[in-house]
Every structure is written in C-alpha cells, then in structure tokens.
VMD Tcl script that builds the backbone (N, CA, C; Angstrom):
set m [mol new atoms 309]
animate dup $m
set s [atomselect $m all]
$s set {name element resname resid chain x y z} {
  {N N UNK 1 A 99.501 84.123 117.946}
  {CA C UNK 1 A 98.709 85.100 117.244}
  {C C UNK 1 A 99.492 86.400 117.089}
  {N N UNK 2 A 99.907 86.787 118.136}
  {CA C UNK 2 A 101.025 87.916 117.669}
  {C C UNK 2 A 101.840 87.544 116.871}
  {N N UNK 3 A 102.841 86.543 117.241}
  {CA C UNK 3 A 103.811 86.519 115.799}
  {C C UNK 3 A 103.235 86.742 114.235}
  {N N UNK 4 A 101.755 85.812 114.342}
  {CA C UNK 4 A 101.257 85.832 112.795}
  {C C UNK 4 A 100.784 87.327 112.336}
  {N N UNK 5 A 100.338 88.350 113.073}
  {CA C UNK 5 A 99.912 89.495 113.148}
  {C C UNK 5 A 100.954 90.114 112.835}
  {N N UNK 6 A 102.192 89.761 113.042}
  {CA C UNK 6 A 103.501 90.959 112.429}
  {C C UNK 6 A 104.175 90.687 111.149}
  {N N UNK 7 A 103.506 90.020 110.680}
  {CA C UNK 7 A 103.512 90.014 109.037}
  {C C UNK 7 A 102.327 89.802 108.425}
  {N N UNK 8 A 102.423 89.853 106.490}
  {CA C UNK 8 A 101.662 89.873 105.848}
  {C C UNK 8 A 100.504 88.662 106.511}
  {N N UNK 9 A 99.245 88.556 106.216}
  {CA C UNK 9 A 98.898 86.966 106.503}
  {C C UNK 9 A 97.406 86.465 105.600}
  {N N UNK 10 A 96.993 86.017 104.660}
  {CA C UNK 10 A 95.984 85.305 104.540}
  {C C UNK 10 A 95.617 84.715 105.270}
  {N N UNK 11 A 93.956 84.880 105.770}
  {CA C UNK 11 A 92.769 83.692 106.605}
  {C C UNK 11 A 91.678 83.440 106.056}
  {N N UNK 12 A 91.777 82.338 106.637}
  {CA C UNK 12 A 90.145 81.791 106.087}
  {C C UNK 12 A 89.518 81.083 107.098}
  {N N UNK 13 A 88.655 80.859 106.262}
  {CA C UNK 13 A 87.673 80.017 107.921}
  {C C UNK 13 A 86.101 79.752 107.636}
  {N N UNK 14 A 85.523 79.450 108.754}
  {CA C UNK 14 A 83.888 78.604 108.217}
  {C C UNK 14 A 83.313 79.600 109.834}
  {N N UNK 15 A 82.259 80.467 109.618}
  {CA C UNK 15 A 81.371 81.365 110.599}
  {C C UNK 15 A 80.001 80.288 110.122}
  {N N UNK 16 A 79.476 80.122 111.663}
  {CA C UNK 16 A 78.114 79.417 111.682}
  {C C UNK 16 A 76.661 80.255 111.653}
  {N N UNK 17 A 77.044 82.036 111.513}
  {CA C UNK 17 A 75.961 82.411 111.368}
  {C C UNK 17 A 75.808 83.416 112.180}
  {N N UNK 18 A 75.572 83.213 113.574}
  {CA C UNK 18 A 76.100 84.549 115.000}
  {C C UNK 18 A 76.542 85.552 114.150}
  {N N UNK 19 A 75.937 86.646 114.444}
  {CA C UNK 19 A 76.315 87.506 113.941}
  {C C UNK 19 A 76.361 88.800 113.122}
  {N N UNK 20 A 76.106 87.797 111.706}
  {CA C UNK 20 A 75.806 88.265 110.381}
  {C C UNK 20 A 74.886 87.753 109.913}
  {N N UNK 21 A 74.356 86.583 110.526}
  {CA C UNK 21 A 72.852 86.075 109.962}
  {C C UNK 21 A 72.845 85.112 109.199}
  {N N UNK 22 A 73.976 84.288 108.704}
  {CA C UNK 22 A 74.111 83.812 107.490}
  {C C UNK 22 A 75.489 82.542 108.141}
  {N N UNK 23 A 74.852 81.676 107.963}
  {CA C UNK 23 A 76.282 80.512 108.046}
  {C C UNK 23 A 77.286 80.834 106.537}
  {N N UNK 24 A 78.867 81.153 106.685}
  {CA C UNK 24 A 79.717 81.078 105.532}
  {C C UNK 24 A 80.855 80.929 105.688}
  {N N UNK 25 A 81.572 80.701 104.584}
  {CA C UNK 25 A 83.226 80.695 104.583}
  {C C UNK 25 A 83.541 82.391 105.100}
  {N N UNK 26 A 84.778 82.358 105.117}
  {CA C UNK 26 A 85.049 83.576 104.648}
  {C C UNK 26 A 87.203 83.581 105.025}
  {N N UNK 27 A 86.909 84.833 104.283}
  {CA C UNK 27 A 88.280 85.215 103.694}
  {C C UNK 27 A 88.767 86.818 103.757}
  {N N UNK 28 A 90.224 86.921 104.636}
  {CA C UNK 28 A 90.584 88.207 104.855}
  {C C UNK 28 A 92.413 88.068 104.943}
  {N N UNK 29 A 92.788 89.588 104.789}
  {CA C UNK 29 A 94.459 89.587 104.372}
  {C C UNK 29 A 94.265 90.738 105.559}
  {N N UNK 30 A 95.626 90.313 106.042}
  {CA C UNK 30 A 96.606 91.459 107.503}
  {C C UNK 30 A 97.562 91.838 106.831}
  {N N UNK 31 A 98.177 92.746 106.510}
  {CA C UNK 31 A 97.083 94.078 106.782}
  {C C UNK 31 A 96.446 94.065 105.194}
  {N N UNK 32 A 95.432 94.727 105.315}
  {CA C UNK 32 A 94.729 94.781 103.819}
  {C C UNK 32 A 95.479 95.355 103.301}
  {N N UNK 33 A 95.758 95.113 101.604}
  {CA C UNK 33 A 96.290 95.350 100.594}
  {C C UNK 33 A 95.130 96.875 100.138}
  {N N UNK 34 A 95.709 97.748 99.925}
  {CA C UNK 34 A 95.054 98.726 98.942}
  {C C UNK 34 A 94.095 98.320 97.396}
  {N N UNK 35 A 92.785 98.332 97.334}
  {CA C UNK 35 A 91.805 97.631 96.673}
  {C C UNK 35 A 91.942 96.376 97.036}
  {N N UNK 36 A 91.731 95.849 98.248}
  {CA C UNK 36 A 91.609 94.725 98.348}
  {C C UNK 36 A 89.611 94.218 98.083}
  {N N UNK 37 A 89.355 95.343 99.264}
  {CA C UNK 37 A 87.823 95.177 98.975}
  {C C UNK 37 A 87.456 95.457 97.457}
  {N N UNK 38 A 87.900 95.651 96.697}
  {CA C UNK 38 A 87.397 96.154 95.448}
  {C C UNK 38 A 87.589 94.869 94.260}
  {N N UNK 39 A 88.334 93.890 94.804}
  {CA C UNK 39 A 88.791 92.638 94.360}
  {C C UNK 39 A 88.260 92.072 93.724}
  {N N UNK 40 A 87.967 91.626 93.319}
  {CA C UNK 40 A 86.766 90.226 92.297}
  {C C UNK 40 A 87.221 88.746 92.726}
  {N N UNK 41 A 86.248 88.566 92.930}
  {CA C UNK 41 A 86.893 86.974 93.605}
  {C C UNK 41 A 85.974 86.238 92.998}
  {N N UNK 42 A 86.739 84.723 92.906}
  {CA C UNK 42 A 85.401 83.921 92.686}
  {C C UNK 42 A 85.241 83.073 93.549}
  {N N UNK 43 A 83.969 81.850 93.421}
  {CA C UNK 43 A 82.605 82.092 92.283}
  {C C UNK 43 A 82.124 83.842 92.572}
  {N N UNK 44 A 81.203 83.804 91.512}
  {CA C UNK 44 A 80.368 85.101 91.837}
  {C C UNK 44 A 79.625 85.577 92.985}
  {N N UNK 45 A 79.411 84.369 93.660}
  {CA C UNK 45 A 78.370 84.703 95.047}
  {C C UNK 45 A 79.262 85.480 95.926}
  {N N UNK 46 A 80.924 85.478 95.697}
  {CA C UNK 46 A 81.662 85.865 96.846}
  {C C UNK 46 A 81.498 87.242 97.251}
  {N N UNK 47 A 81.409 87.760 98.011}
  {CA C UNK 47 A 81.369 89.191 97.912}
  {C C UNK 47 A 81.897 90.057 99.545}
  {N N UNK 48 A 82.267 91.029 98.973}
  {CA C UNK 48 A 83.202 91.704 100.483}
  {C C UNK 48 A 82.154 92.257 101.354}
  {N N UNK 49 A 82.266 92.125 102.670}
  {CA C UNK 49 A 81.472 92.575 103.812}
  {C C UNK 49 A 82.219 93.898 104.156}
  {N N UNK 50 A 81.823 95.091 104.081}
  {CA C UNK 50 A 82.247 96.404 104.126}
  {C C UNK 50 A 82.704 96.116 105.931}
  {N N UNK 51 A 81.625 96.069 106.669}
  {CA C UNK 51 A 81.530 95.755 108.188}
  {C C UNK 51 A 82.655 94.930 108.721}
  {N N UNK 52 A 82.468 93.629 108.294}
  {CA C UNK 52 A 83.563 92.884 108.762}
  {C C UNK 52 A 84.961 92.860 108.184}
  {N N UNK 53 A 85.097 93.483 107.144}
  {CA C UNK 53 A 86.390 93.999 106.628}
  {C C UNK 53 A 86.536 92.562 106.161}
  {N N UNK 54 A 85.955 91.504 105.107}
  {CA C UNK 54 A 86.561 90.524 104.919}
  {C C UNK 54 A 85.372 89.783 103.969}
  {N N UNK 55 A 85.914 88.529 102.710}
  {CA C UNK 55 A 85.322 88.442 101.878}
  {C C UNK 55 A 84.283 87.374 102.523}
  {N N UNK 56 A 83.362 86.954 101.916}
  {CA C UNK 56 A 82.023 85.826 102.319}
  {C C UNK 56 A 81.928 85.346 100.819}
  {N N UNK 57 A 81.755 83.886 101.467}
  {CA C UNK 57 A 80.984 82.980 100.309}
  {C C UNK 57 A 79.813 82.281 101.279}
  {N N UNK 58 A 78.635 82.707 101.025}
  {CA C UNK 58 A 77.347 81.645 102.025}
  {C C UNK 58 A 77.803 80.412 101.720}
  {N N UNK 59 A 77.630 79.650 103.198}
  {CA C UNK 59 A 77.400 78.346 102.888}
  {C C UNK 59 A 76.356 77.938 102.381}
  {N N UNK 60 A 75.122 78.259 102.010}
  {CA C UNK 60 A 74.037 77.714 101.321}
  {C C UNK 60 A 74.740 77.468 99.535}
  {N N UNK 61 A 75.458 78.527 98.754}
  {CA C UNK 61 A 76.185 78.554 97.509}
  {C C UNK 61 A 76.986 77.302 97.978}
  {N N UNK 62 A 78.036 77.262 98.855}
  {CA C UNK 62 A 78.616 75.388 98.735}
  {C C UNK 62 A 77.920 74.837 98.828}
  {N N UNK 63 A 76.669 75.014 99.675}
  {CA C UNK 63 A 76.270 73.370 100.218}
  {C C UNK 63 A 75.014 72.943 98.490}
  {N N UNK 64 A 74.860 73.862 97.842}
  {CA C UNK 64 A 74.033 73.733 96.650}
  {C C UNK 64 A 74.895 73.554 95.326}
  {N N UNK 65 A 76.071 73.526 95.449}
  {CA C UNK 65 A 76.881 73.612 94.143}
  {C C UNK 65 A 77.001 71.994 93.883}
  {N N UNK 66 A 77.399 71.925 92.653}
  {CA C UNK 66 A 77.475 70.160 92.176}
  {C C UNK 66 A 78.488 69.880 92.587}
  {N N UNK 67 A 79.829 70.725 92.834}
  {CA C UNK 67 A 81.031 70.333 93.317}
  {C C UNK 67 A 81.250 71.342 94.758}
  {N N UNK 68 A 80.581 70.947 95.904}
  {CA C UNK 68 A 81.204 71.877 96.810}
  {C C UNK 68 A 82.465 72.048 97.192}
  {N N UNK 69 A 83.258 71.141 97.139}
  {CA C UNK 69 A 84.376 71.275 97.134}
  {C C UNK 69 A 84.817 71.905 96.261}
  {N N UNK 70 A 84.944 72.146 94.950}
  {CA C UNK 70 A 85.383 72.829 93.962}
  {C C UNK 70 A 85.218 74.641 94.416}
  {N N UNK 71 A 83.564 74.270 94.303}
  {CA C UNK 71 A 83.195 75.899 94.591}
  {C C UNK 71 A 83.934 76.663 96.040}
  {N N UNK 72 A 84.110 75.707 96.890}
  {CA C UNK 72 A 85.120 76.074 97.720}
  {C C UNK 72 A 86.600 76.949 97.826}
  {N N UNK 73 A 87.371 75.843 97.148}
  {CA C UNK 73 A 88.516 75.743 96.867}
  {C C UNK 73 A 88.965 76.926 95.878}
  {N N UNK 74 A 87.816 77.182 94.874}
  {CA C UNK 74 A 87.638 78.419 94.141}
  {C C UNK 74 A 87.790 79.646 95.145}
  {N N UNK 75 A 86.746 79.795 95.565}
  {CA C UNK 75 A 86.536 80.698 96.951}
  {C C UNK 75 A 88.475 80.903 97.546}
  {N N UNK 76 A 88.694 80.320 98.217}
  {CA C UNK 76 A 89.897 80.373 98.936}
  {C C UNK 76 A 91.416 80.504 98.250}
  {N N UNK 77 A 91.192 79.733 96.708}
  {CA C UNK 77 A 92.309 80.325 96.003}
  {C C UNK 77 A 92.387 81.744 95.231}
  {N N UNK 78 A 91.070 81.987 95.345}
  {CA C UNK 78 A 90.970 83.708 94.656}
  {C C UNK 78 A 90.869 84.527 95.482}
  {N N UNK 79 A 90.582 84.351 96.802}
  {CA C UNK 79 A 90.740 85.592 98.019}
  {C C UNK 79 A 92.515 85.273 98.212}
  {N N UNK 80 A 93.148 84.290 98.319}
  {CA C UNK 80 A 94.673 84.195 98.117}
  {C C UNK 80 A 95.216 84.990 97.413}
  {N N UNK 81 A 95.248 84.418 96.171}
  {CA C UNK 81 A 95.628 85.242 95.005}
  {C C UNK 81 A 95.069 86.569 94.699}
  {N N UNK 82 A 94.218 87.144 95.470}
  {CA C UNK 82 A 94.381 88.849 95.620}
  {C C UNK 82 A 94.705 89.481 96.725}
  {N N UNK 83 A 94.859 88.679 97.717}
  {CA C UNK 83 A 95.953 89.057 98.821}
  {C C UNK 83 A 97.315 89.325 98.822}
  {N N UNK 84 A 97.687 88.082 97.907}
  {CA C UNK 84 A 99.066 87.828 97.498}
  {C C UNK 84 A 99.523 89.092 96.375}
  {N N UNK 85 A 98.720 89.348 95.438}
  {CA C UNK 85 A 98.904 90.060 94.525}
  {C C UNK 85 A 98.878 91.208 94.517}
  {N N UNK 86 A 97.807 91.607 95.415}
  {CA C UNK 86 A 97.588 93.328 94.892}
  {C C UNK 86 A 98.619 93.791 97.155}
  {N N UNK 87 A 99.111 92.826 97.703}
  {CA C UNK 87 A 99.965 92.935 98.909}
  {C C UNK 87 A 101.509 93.007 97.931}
  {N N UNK 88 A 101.352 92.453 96.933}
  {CA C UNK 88 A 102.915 92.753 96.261}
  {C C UNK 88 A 103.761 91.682 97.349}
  {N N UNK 89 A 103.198 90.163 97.668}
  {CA C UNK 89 A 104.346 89.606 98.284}
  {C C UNK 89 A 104.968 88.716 97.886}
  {N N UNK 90 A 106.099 88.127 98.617}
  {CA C UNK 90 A 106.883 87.331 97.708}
  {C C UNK 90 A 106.546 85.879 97.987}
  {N N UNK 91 A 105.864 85.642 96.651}
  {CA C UNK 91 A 105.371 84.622 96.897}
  {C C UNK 91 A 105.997 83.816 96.871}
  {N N UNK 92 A 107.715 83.692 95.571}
  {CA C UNK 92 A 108.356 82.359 95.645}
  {C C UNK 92 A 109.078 82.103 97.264}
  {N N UNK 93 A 108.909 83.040 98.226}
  {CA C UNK 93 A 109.535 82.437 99.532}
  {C C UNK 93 A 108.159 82.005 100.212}
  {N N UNK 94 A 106.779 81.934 99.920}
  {CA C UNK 94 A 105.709 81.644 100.736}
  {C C UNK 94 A 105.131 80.399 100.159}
  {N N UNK 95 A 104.787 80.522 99.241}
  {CA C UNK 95 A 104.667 79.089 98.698}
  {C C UNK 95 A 105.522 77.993 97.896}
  {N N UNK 96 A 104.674 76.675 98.119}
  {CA C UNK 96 A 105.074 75.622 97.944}
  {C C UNK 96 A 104.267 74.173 97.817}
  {N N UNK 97 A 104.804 73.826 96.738}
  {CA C UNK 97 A 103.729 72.490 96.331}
  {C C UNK 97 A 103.981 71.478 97.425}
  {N N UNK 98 A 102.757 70.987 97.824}
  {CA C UNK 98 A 102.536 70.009 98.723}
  {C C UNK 98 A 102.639 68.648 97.882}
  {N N UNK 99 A 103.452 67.414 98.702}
  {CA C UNK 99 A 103.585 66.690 98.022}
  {C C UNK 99 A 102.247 65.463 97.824}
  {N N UNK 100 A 101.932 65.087 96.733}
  {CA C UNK 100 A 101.322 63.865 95.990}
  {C C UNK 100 A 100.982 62.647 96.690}
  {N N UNK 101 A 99.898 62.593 97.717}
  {CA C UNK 101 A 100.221 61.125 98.224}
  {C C UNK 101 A 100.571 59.848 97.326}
  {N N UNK 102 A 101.370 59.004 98.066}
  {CA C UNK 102 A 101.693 57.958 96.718}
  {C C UNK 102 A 102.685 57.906 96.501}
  {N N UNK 103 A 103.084 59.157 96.205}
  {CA C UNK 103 A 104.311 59.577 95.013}
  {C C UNK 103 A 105.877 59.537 95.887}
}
mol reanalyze $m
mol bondsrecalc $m
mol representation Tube
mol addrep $m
C-alpha cells in the first residue's frame, strides 16, 4: 500500500452500504487531479461524494440496468479516463491491451 500511494493511482471497488447508507461501486484517483470532482462520468447516476472524496454508482442502478455489466464497465472506464486525463499521465507507459482468450 505504500508503494501504490507514491504514485499516481486509480481505484475502484464495491462498498456494501456501512456507512453511507447505500450499497455501491465506487471510484477515486491518488492524488486527485484538479477538477476531478467536477468530472462528468458516466452513466448519469454516477455522481461525486463531496465527503468521501470519491465517485459512486448505487448498486441498485447496476443491479436494474439491462446490461449490468455494461453499466458497470461504463462506470469504471469513465472515472479512469478522468483520472488519467485531467492527472495529465502517461498513459502509453500505463496501459495495455490484455490479450484475447483463444487468440
């Protein structure tokens, strides 16, 4: 945990509720990027928790969507991609396509 703490870092994760009242995903960048909270993320339900310094999607919005997985995956690639973006990092040394089972 220290090592990951001394650089940039995207997280995510699944909260059961304790807490904040609400079972959800959620999504946060070390150290925050300047307008990070001000971000737009999607789906629309996502929205920044001033308190916890970090974005929420309820799990009731996945567990009701036709594609929860989709609405997910949405969720976690758009709190990324404004971590990544408005942090100014380099992404061609951080990412990388995972390979194709099969293939």
């Amino acid at each position: 945990m220290e090592e990951t703490y001394s650089h940039e870092l995207a997280s995510a994760g699944f909260w059961p509720g304790a807490g904040y009242g609400e079972a959800a995903f959620y999504a946060y960048a070390y150290p925050q990027p300047e307008n990070y909270a001000k971000a737009s993320l999607e789906p629309d339900e996502a929205y920044y928790h001033s308190d916890l310094r970090e974005f929420i999607l309820p799990y009731s919005v996945v567990q009701s969507a036709p594609d929860p997985d989709l609405k997910l995956m949405t969720f976690l690639n758009s709190a990324y991609e404004a971590a990544a973006n408005l942090g100014d990092w380099d992404r061609s040394a951080l990412e990388f396509q995972f390979p194709v089972p099969g293939r």
